[in-house]
N, C-alpha and C positions, 0 to 999 in steps of 0.2 A: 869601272862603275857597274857592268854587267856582273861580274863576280861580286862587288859589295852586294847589289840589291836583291842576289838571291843566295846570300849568304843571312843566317836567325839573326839576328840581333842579341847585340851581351850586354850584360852589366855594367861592365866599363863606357860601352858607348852612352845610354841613360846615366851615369855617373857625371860621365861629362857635362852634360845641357843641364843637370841638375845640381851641378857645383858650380855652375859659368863659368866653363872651360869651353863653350861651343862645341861643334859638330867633331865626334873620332873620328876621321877618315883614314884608313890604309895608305900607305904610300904614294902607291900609285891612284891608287883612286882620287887623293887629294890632289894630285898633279893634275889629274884629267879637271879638276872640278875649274882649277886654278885659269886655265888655258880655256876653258867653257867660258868664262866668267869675264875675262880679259877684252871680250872685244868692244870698241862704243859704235859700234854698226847696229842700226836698230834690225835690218832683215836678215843680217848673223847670230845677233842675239836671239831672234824666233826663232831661226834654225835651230838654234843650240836649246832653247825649249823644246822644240818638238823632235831632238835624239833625246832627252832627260822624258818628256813624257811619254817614248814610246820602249822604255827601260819600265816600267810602272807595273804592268798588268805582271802577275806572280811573285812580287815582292811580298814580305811580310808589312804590318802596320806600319811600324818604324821605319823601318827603309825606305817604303813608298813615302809616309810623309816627309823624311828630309829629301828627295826627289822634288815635290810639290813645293817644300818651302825655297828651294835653290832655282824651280822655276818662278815662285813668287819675285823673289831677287832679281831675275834676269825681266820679270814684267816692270819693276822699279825703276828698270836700269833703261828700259826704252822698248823690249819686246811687246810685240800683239800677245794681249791677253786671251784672248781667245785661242790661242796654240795650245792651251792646256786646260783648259776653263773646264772642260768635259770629263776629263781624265779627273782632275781635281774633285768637282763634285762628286764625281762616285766615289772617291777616296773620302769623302766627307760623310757620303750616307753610313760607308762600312764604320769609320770612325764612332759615327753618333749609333750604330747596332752595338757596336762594342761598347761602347759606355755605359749603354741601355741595359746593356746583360749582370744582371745581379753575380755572375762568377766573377767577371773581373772589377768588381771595388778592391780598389785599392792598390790594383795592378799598376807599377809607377811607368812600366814600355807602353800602356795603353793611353795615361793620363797625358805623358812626356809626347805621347805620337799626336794629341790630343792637339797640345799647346801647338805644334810645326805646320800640322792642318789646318787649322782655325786661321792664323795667319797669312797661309797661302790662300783659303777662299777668299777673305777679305779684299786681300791684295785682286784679285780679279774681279772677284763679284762687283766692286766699287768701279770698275775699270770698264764692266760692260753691260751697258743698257737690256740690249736683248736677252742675253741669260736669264737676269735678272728677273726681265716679264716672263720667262718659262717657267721660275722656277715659283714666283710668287704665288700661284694659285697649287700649292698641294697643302692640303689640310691633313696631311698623314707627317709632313715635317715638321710643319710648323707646330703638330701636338706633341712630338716625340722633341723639340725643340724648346717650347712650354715645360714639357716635364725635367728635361733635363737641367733648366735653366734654373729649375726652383729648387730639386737637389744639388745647384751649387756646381754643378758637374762640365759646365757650358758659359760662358760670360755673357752678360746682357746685348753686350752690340751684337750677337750672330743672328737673336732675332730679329735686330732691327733691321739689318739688311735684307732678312725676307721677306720684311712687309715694307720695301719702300713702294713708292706707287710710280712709276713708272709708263710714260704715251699713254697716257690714260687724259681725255680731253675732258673740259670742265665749262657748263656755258655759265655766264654771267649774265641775269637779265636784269635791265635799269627802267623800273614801271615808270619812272618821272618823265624822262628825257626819250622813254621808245628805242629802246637801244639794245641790242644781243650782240654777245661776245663769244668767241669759243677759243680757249686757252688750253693748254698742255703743258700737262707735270710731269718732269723727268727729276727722278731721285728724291720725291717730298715724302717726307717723315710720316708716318704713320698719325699722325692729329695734325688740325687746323689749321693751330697756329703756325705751323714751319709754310703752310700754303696762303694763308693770308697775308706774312712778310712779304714774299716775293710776289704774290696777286697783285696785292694792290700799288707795288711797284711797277708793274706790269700795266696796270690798267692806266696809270697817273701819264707813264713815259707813251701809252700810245693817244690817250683824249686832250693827253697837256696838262697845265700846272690849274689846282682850286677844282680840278673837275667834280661835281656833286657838292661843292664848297670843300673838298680833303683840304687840310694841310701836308705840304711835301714830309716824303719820307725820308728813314735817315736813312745816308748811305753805308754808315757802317754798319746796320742792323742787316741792311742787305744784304751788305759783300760777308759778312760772316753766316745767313742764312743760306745763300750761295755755294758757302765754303770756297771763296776764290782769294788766296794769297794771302791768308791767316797766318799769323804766327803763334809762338806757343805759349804770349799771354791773351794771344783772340780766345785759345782752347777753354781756358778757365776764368774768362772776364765776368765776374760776378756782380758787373755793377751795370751789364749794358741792359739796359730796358727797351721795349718796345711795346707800339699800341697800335691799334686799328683806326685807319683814317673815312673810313665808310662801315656803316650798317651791313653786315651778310647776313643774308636768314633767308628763311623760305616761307613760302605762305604757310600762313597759320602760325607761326613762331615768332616773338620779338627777336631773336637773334640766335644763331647757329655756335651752340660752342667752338672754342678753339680749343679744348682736349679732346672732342669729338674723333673718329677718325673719316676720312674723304669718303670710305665705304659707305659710311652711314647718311651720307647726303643722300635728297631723295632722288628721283633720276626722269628726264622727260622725251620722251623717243631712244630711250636705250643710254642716254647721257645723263651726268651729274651735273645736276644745275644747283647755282645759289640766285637770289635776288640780292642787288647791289641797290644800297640806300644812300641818305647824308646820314653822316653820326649822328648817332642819336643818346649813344651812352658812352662812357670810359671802359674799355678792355684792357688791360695791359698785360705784361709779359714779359720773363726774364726767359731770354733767346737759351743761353748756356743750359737752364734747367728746363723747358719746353724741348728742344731739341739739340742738345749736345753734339757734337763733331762726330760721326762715326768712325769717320779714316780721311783722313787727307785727300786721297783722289776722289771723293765722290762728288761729282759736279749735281750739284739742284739748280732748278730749272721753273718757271713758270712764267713761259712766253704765249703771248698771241700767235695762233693761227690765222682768227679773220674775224672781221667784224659782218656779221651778217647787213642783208639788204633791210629795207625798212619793212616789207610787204611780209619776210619772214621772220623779223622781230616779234613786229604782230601778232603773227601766229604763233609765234612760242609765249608768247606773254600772256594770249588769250587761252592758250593750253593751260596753262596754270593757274589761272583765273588773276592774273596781275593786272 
């Protein structure tokens, strides 16, 4: 494998993955991949990632990216994603300079390294929280990621995974009842809606059933907002709806969009607060077209922390003039 991955890349191997024929591998090379690949030991499997990722650094495009997408394979197969997670992203930055570069349009080793990359971040990025929160706040990818995406050059889900929102805590304040909540989103979609499914499932399963008069949630709106144990007609269910069983908004507003995104909340001590009401209107919502499946692994999340005492309800409700 040490000789593939600092040997150029040819024609024939690009011919391959673009006639679906899969990956050319040399002889030997393919043996060693065979016998990498072989074991169901999950702390062999990461071993066997972290020889493939430390084969990386001096490779060409191509090369390195069928490296990253064979460790994406072994993170499928049961490895810690994190054994490559690093290696990977920079293989992704160099990717997306090279796209960037007006010389190579139309270069098929650049596009083809393109497709094996893409797939390998996904495969992790989905897989690990913390990266994730590292990599969310750079406004130099995510514009070079924008641009790439609108010449076509990039597929839509790579943005989405860098804006998901990730331990980022959320209070809920309830003016009627004197009540403060403080919740955490792990993996919620960049708009409302994917955080008000799982919210107000959240909020319902710790106050009890009719809380603020809601009607119960459905639970298959949940478990496919979730993304837990979907099949592949949950991917494309065009018929499943969903609606808001309580009032969110903030003061001064009748109600807080749900294409909004969480950013855009306002924030009280350094946190993202909503106010939690009784319905008062109809929202509704098609889950598949609101927030679509990114990838399989990505677990979403919006669980309780803690419910605050009453003495600091008050206070936060009187912060905000509720």
């Amino acid at each position: 494998m040490a000789e593939f991955v600092r040997g150029r890349t040819t024609a024939q191997e690009i011919e391959a993955i673009s006639d679906g024929q899969g990956l050319y591998l040399p002889p030997d090379a393919g043996v060693e991949v065979s016998e990498l690949m072989a074991s169901q030991d999950p702390a062999e499997l990461t071993a066997n990632v972290v020889s493939l990722r430390n084969l990386m650094p001096g490779g060409d495009l191509f090369h390195t990216a069928v490296l990253a997408l064979m460790c994406g394979t072994l993170v499928e197969r049961g490895a810690d994603a994190g054994a490559a997670i690093d290696a990977t992203l920079e293989l992704f930055v160099r990717q997306l300079d090279a796209l960037a570069d007006d010389r190579n349009r139309g270069d098929r080793m650049i596009t083809t390294a393109g497709e094996l990359t893409f797939m390998a971040t996904m495969t992790m990025l989905c897989r690990s929280v913390g990266t994730r929160k590292r990599w969310h706040a750079r406004p130099d990818l995510m514009a070079r990621l924008d641009d790439l995406e609108e010449a076509g050059l990039v597929p839509w889900f790579l943005r989405e995974v860098f804006t998901l929102h990730d331990n980022v805590d959320l209070l809920i304040l309830d003016a009627k009842n004197r009540r403060a909540f403080q919740f955490r989103m792990i993996g919620i979609r960049d708009r409302l809606y994917h955080c008000y499914a799982l919210l107000q499932d959240a909020l319902l399963r710790h106050t009890g059933p009719g809380y603020l008069n809601a009607e119960p949630v459905d639970p298959t709106a949940v478990r496919y907002a979730r993304n837990r144990d979907l099949t592949e007609d949950d991917y494309t269910n065009q018929n499943m709806h969903d609606h808001l069983r309580f009032n969110f908004t903030h003061p001064g507003a009748l109600i807080m969009p749900g294409s909004a995104s969480p950013s855009e909340l306002p924030t009280l001590n350094g946190l993202p607060f909503l106010l939690v009401e009784p319905k008062g209107m109809s929202i509704n919502w098609n889950p598949a077209n609101m927030y679509g499946v990114v990838h399989e692994a990505l677990q979403a999340s919006v669980e309780l922390v803690r419910e605050l005492d009453r003495d600091r309800a008050e206070a936060l409700l009187g912060q905000c003039g509720a």
